[in-house]
N, C-alpha and C positions, 0 to 999 in steps of 0.2 A: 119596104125599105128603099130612101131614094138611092137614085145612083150615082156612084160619083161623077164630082165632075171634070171634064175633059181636061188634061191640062192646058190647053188655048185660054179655059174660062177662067183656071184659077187666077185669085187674084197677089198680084203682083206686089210685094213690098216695098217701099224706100228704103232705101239703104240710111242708116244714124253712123255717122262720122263725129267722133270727140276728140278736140284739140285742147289739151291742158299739161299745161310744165313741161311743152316741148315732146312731148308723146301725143301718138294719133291709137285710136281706138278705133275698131268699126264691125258694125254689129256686138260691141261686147266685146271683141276680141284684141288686143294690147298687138301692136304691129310697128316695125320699121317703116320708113316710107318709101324704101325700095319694095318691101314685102307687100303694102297697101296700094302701091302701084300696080302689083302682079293681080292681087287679089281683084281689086278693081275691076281690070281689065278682064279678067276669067266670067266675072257676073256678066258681059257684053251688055252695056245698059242700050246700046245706040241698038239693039233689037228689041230694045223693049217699046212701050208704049210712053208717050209724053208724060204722063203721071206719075209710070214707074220708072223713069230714068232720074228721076227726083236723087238728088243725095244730100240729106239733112246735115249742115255741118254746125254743130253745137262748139265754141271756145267762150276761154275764157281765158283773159290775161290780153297780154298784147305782142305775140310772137308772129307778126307778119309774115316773115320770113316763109314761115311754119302755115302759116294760113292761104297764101302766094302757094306754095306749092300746092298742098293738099287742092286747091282749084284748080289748079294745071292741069293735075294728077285726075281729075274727076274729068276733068273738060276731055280731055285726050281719052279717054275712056267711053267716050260716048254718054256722059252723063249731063242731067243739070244742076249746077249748084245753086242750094239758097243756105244762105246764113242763119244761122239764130245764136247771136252772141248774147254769154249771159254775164252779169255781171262778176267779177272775182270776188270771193271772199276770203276773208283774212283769217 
């Protein structure tokens, strides 16, 4: 039987951040953005490694505002954001 392995080697997730009707989700999870600022920040991305500092942010619609923040919120956390905006459906 192999053996596990080290936690150093395991690998590391992206975080998934969802922007829709003015609610942030991340990992799954329905959150304020004061609450998703804490949360953020507890993952410490700025120790992770460049691939897994990644934070996927998924919108839709057109709440800048909402979008503006959520990057702040990731940047100031030590993460990197990239976009994937989907189109709104009706």
């Amino acid at each position: 039987m192999p053996a596990p392995m080290p936690q150093s080697a395991q690998v590391e997730k992206n975080v998934a951040m969802g922007l829709r009707n003015g609610q942030i989700s991340i990992d799954g999870k329905m959150m304020t953005p004061e609450e998703a600022a804490v949360y953020l920040n507890g993952l410490q991305l700025g120790r992770r490694s460049n691939e897994a500092r990644v934070v996927i942010i998924s919108s839709a619609g057109q709440n800048y505002q909402l979008l503006h923040r959520a990057m702040a919120m990731i940047e100031a956390a030590g993460g990197i954001v990239c976009l994937n905006e989907t189109a709104e459906t009706h």
